[in-house]
C-alpha positions as CSV (number, residue, x, y, z in Angstrom):
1,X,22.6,57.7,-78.2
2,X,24.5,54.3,-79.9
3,X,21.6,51.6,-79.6
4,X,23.7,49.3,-78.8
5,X,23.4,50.8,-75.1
6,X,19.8,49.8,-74.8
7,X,18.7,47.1,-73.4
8,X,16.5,44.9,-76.1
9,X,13.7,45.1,-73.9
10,X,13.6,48.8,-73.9
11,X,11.6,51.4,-75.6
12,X,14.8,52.9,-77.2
13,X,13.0,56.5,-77.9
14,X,13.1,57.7,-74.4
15,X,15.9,57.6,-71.8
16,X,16.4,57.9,-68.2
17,X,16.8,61.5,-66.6
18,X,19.4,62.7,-64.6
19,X,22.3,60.0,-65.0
20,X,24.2,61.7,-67.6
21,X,24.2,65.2,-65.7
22,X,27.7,65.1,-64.1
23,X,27.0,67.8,-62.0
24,X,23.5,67.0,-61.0
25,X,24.5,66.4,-57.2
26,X,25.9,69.8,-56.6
27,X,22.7,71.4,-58.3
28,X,19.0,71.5,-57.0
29,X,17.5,68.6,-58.5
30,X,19.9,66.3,-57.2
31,X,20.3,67.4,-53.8
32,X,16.8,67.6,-53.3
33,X,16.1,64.2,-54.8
34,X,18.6,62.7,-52.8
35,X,16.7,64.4,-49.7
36,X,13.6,62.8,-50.2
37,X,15.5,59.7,-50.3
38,X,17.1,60.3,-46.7
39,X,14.0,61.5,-45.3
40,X,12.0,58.6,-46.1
41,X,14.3,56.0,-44.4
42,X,14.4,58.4,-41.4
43,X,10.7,58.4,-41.2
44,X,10.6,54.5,-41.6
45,X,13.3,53.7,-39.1
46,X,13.6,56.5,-37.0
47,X,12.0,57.1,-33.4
48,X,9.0,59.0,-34.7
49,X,6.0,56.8,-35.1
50,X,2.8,58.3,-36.3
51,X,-1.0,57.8,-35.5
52,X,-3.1,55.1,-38.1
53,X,-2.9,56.5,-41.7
54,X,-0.7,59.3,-40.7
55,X,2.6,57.9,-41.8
56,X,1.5,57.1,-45.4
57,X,0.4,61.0,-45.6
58,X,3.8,61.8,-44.0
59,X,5.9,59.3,-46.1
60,X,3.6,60.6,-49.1
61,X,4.3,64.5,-48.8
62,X,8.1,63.7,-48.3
63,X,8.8,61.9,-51.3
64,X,6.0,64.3,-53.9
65,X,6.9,67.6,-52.5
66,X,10.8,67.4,-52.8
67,X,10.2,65.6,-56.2
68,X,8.0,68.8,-57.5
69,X,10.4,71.1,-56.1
70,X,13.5,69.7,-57.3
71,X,11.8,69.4,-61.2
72,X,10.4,72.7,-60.7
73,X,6.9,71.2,-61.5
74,X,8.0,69.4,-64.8
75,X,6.4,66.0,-63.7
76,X,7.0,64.5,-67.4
77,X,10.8,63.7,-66.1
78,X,9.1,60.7,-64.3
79,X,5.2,61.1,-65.3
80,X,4.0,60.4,-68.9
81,X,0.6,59.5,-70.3
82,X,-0.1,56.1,-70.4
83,X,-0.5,54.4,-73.8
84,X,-3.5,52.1,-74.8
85,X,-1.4,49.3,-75.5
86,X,1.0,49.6,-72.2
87,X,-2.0,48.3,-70.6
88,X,-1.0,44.2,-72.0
89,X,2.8,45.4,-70.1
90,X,1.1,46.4,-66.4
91,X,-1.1,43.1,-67.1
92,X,1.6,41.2,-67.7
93,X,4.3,42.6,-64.6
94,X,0.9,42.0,-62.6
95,X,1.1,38.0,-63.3
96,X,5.1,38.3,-63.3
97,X,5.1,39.2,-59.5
98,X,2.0,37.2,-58.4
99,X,4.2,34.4,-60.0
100,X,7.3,34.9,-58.6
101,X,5.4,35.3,-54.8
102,X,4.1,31.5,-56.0
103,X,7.4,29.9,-56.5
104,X,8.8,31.5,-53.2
105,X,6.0,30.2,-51.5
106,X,6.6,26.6,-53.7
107,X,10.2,26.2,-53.0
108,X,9.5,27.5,-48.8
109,X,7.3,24.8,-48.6
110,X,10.0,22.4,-50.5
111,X,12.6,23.0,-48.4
112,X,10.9,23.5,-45.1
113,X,9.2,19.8,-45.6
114,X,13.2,18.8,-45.8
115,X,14.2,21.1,-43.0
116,X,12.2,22.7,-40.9
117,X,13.6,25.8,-41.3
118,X,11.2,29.8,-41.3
119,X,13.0,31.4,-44.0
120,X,10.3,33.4,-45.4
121,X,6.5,34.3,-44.9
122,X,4.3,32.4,-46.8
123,X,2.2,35.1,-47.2
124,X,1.8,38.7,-47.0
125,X,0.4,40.9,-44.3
126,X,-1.3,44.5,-44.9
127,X,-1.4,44.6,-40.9
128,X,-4.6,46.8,-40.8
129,X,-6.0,47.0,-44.0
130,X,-8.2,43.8,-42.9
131,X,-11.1,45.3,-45.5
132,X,-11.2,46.7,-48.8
133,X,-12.6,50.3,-48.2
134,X,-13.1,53.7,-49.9
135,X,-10.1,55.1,-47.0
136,X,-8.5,52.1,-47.1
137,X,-7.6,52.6,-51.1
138,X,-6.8,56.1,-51.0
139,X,-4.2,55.2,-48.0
140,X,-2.8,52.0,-50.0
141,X,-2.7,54.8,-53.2
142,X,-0.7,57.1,-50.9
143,X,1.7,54.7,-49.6
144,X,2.1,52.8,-53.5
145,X,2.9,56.3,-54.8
146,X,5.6,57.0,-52.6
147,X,7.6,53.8,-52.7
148,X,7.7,54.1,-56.2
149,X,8.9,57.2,-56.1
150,X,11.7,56.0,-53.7
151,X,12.6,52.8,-55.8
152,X,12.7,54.9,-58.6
153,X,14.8,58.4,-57.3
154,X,17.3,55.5,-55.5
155,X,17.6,53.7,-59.0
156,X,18.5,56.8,-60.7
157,X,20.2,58.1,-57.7
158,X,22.8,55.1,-58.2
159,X,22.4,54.7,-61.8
160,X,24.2,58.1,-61.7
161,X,27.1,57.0,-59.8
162,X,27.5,53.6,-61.5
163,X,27.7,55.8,-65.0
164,X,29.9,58.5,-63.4
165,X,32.4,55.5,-62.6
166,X,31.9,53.0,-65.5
167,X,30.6,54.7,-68.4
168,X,28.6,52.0,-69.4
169,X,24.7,52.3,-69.4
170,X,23.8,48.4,-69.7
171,X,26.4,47.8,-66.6
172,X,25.1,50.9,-64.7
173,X,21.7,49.9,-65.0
174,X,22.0,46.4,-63.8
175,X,23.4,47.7,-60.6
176,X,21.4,50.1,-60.1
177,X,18.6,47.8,-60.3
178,X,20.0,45.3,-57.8
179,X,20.8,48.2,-55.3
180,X,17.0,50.0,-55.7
181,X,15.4,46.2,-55.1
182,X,17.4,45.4,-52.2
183,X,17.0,48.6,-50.6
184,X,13.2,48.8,-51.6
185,X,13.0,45.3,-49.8
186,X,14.8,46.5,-46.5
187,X,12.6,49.0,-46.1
188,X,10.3,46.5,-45.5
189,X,12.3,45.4,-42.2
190,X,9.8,46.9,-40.1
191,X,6.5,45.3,-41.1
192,X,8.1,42.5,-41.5
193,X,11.3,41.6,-39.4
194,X,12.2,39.3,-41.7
195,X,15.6,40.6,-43.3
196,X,15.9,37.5,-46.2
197,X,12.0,37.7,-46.6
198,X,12.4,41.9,-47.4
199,X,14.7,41.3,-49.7
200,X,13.7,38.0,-51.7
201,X,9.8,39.1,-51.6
202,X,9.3,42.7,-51.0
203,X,12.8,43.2,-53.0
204,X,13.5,41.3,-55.5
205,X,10.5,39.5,-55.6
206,X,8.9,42.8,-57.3
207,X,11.5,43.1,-59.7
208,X,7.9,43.1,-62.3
209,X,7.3,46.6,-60.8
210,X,10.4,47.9,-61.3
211,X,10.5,46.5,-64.9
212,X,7.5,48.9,-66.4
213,X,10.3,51.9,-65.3
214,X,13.2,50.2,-67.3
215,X,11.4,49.8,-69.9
216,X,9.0,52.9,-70.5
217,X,10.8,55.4,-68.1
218,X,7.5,56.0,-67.2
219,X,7.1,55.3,-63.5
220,X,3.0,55.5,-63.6
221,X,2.9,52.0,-64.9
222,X,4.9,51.2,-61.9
223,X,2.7,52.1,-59.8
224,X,-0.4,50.6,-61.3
225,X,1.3,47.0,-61.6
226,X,2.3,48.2,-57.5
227,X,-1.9,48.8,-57.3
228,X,-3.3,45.4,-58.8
229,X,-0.8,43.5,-57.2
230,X,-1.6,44.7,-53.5
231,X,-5.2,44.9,-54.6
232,X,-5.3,41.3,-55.6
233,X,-3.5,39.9,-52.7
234,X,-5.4,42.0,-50.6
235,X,-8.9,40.3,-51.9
236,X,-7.5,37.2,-51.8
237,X,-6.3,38.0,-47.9
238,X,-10.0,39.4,-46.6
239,X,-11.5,36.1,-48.9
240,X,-9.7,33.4,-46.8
């Protein structure tokens, strides 16, 4: 591929899967990715609520299993070894979204000291995950794994379309990325009712965690910025 469709921030030996298929979505793989996709928001927002610690399982086994099916157990089209030195990147997304949860919180307080005015929570809320234990990790591990794998499939589920339409990688990337965070965020609805708090925080607000996927196209970094970051703000939550 021309490098002059990469972004400069990428690692320009390795591409994203899928989006240059043009028949993907009447095959297997696409289908069955795009069914994981629809099956996680049905289990989120539909009737069916599940006992404590059931729903991450659920949410967990609907988003792995189609995944594995659909790549007929090649994992390395998502999944790749970590590198020594990717370790400085997950460091630095870590600090990236703890900083961009500050300034929300900084310009919140700005403008509600103006007008009083609840736009957004301050803070965030793990509901009840009020203690760091050994259950309460592998849950949170669960639940991280799986809404990375939906922020990711939905990225590469519109990338595809965008580059179907456009034929421009840079532009079909962009708005893929906008659509994955804003739909990452209202899934967040639920927990937190909030619709402008799911989307600036839980949304955008992680755009850090997304950013280890652009770049790498390895969506295991993703999830261990998504890790430190709940594990620190959890720590911070049971300290206060």
């Amino acid at each position: 591929m021309n490098q002059n469709q990469y972004f400069e921030f990428e690692d320009k030996d390795k591409d994203f899967p899928y989006y240059k298929n043009k028949e993907i979505f009447s095959r297997k793989t696409g289908l069955i990715l795009l069914f994981s996709v629809v099956l996680f928001i049905i289990l989120i927002f539909g009737p069916v609520k599940f006992q404590t610690h059931q729903e991450e399982l659920i949410i967990f086994l609907a988003m792995t299993i189609p995944f594995v099916i659909a790549t007929n157990g090649k994992l390395g089209s998502l999944f790749k070894k970590p590198k020594l030195s990717d370790l400085k990147l997950v460091i630095l997304c870590v600090l990236g979204d703890l900083f961009i949860l500050l300034l929300f919180a900084i310009i919140h307080v700005l403008i509600n000291s103006v007008v009083p005015f609840n736009i957004i929570n301050t803070t965030q809320s793990f509901g009840e995950y009020s203690s760091i234990t050994l259950l309460t990790f592998i849950v949170s591990l669960f639940q991280i794994i799986s809404e990375e794998l939906f922020r990711v499939i939905t990225f590469l589920i519109m990338l595809y379309l965008m580059y179907r339409f456009t034929n421009n990688r840079k532009t079909s990337i962009i708005v893929a990325s906008i659509f994955s965070l804003a739909l990452f965020g209202l899934m967040h609805a639920n927990t937190y009712g909030n619709i402008i708090y799911c989307i600036l925080i839980m949304g955008f607000g992680t755009f850090f965690t997304l950013y280890p996927y652009l770049k790498t196209k390895n969506v295991l970094l993703s999830i261990l910025v998504h890790m430190i970051y709940n594990l620190l703000v959890l720590i911070v939550q049971t300290s206060v």
